[in-house]
C-alpha positions as CSV (number, residue, x, y, z in Angstrom):
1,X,11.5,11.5,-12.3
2,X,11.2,9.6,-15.6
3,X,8.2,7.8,-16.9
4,X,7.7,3.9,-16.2
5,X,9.1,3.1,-20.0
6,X,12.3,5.4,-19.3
7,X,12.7,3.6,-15.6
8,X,12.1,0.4,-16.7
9,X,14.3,0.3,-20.0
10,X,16.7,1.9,-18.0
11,X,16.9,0.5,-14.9
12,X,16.3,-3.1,-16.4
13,X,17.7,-3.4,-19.8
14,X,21.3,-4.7,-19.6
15,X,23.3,-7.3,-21.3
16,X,21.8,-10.4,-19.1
17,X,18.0,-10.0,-21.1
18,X,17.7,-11.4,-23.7
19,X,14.1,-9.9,-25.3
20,X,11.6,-7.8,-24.3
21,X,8.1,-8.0,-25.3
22,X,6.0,-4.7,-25.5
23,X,2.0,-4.4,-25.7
24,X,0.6,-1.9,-27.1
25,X,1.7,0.3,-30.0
26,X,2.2,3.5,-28.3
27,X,4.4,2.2,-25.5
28,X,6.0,-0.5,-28.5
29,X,7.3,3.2,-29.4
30,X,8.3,5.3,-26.7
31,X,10.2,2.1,-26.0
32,X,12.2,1.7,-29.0
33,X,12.6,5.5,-29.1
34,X,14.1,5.5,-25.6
35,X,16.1,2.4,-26.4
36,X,17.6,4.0,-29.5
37,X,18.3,7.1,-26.9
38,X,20.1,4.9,-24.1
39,X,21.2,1.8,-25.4
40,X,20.9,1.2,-29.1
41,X,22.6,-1.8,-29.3
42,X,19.9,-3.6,-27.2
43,X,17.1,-2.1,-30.3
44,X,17.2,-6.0,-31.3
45,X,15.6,-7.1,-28.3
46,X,12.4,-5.3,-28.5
47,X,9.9,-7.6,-29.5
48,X,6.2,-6.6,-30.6
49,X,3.6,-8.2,-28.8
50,X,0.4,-8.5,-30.6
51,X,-1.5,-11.6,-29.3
52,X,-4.8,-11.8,-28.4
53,X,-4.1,-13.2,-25.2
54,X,-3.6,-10.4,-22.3
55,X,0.3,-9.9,-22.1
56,X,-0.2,-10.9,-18.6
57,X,-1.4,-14.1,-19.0
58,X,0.6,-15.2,-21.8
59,X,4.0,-15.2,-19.2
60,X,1.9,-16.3,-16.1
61,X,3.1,-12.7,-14.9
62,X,0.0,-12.2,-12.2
63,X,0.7,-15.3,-10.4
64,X,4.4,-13.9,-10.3
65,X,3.3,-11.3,-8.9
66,X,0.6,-12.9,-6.2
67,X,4.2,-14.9,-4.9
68,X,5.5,-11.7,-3.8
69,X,2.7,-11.5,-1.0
70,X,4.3,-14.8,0.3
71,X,6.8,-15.2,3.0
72,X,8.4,-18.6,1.5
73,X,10.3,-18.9,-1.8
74,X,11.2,-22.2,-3.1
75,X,14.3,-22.9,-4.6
76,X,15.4,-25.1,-7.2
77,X,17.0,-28.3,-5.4
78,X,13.7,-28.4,-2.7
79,X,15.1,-25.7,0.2
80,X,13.3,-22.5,0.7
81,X,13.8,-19.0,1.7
82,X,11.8,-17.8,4.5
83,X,11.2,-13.8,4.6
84,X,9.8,-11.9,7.2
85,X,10.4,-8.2,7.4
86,X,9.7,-6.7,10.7
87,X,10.0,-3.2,12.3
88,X,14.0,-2.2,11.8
89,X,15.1,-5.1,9.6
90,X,14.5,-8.0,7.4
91,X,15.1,-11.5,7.9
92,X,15.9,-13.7,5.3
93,X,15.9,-17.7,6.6
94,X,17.6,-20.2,4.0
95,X,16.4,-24.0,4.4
96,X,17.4,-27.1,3.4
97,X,14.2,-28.5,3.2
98,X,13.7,-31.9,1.4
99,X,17.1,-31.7,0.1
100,X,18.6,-32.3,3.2
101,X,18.7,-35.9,3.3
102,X,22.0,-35.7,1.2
103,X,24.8,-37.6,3.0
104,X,27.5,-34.8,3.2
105,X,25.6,-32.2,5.2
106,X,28.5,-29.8,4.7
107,X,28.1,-29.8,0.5
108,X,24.2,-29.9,0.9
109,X,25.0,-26.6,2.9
110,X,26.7,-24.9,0.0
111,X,24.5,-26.5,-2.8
112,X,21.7,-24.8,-1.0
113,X,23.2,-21.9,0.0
114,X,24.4,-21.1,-3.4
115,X,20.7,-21.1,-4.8
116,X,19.6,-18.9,-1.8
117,X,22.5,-16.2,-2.7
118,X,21.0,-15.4,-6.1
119,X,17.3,-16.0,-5.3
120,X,17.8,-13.6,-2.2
121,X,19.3,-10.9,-4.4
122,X,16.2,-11.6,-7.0
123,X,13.6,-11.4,-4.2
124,X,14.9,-8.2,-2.5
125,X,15.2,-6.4,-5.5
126,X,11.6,-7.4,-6.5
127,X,10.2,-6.7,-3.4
128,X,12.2,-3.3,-2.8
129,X,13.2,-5.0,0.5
130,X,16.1,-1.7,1.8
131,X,17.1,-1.0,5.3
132,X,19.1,-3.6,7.5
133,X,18.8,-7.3,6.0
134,X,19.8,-10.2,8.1
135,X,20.4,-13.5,6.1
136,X,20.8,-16.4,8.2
137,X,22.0,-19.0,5.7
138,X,22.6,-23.1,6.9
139,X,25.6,-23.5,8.6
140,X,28.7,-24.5,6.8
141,X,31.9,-25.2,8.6
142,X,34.8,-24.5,6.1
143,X,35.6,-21.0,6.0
144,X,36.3,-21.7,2.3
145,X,32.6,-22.2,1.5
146,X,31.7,-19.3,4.0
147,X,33.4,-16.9,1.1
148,X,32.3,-18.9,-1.5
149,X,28.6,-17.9,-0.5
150,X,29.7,-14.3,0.2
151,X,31.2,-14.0,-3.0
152,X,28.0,-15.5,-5.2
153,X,26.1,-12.7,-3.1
154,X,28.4,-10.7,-3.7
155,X,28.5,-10.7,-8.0
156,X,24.7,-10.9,-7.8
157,X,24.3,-7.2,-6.8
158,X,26.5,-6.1,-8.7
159,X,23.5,-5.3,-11.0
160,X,21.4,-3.6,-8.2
161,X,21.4,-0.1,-8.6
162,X,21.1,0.5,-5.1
163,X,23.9,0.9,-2.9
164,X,24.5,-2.5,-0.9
165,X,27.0,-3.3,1.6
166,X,27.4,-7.1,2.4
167,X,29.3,-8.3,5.8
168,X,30.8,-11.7,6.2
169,X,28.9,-15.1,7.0
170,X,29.6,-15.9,10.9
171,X,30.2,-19.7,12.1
172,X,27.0,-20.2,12.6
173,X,25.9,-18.5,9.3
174,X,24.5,-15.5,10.3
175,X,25.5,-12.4,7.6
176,X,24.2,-8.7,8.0
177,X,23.6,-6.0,4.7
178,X,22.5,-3.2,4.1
179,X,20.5,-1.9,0.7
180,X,20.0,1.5,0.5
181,X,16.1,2.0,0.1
182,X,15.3,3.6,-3.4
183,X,11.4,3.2,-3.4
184,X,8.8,2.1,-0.8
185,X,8.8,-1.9,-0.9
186,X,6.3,-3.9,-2.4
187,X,4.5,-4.7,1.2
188,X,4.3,-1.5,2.0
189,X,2.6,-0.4,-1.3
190,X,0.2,-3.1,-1.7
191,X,-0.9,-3.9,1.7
192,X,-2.3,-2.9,5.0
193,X,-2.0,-3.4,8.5
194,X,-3.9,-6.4,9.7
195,X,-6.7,-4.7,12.1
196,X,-7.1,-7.6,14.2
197,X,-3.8,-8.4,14.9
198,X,-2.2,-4.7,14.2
199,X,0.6,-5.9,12.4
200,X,1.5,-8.9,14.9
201,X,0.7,-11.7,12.7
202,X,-1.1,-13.6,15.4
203,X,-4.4,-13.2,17.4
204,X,-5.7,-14.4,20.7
205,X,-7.1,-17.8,20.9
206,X,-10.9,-18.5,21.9
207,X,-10.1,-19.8,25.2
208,X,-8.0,-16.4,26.0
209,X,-10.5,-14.3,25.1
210,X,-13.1,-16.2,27.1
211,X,-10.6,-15.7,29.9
212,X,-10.5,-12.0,29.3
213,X,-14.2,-11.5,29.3
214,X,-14.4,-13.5,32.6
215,X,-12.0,-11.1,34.7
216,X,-13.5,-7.7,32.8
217,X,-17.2,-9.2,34.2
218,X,-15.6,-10.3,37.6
219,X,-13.9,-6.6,37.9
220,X,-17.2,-4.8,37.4
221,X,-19.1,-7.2,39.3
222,X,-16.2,-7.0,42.3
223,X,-16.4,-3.1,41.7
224,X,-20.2,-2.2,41.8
């Protein structure tokens, strides 16, 4: 397996960047060397970074990164993406949100829709979301727009370098894919299991738990 610089200049460094800023003078190198090994038309891009201010905080990159702990996404025009993964797949909810109080529901759909197709394809390759991916998009009634939306999801991975295989949006806007998994996901690396809910997302109210307690003391009482 390569090093991060060979992955990253790799796996990242295509015709749709535009720069790439480096810190550091070491790595500055091993990137322009691997550049000029892979692609040494893209030398050009490599920009020096030599601020005083941390890399990370010049381009806001850690609260980037914080956003990819949350389930909700905003898009552009005021709808959201909702993500939850679960045990054997991903679910990817588009909503209108605000921008729903357009008059013709049916081109708010596909305005919407649209922006989710390429932030979806953003968010599961940042995340490393793989496996089974259900996208349940808002419901658009013209078949046309259906493959309009399939299509936009469609050029968007073309960049992926995981397999994908995308199926067809349903009436009611339903669409299954599949990404083949490459690395763990970004959950999985950075987080742990929730030892009061095991993973659930939820715990037992107050007034449940008082219950509980009750019937355990009325068992041992009824018992002795």
């Amino acid at each position: 397996e390569d090093g991060v610089v060979q992955r990253t200049v790799r796996d990242m460094l295509d015709h749709s960047v535009d720069e790439v800023f480096v810190s550091g003078r070491s790595v500055y190198n091993q990137v322009i060397k691997c550049v000029l090994d892979i692609s040494p038309e893209e030398r050009g891009k490599i920009k020096y970074y030599d601020d005083k201010l941390p890399i990370f905080t010049s381009f806001s990159i850690e609260e980037k990164i914080l956003s990819l702990y949350q389930p909700t996404v905003t898009l552009p025009s005021g709808g959201y993406l909702v993500i939850n993964p679960a045990e054997g797949l991903t679910l990817i909810d588009v909503n209108s949100g605000k921008y729903n109080t357009q008059q013709n529901i049916e081109d708010t759909a596909v305005k919407t829709n649209l922006e989710a197709a390429f932030e979806i394809v953003k968010q599961v390759r940042l995340r490393d979301i793989a496996g089974l991916i259900v996208i349940d998009f808002i419901d658009m009634r013209e078949s046309n727009n259906r493959n309009l939306v399939k299509r936009a999801l469609d050029r968007a991975f073309q960049k992926d370098i995981a397999k994908v295989s995308v199926g067809s949006i349903g009436q009611f806007g339903l669409l299954e894919m599949s990404r083949q998994r490459v690395r763990s996901s970004f959950l999985e690396i950075h987080t742990e299991m929730c030892q009061r809910c095991s993973g659930k997302g939820v715990i037992q109210t107050l007034h449940t738990n008082d219950m509980i307690v009750l019937r355990a003391l009325e068992n041992e009482i009824a018992s002795s």
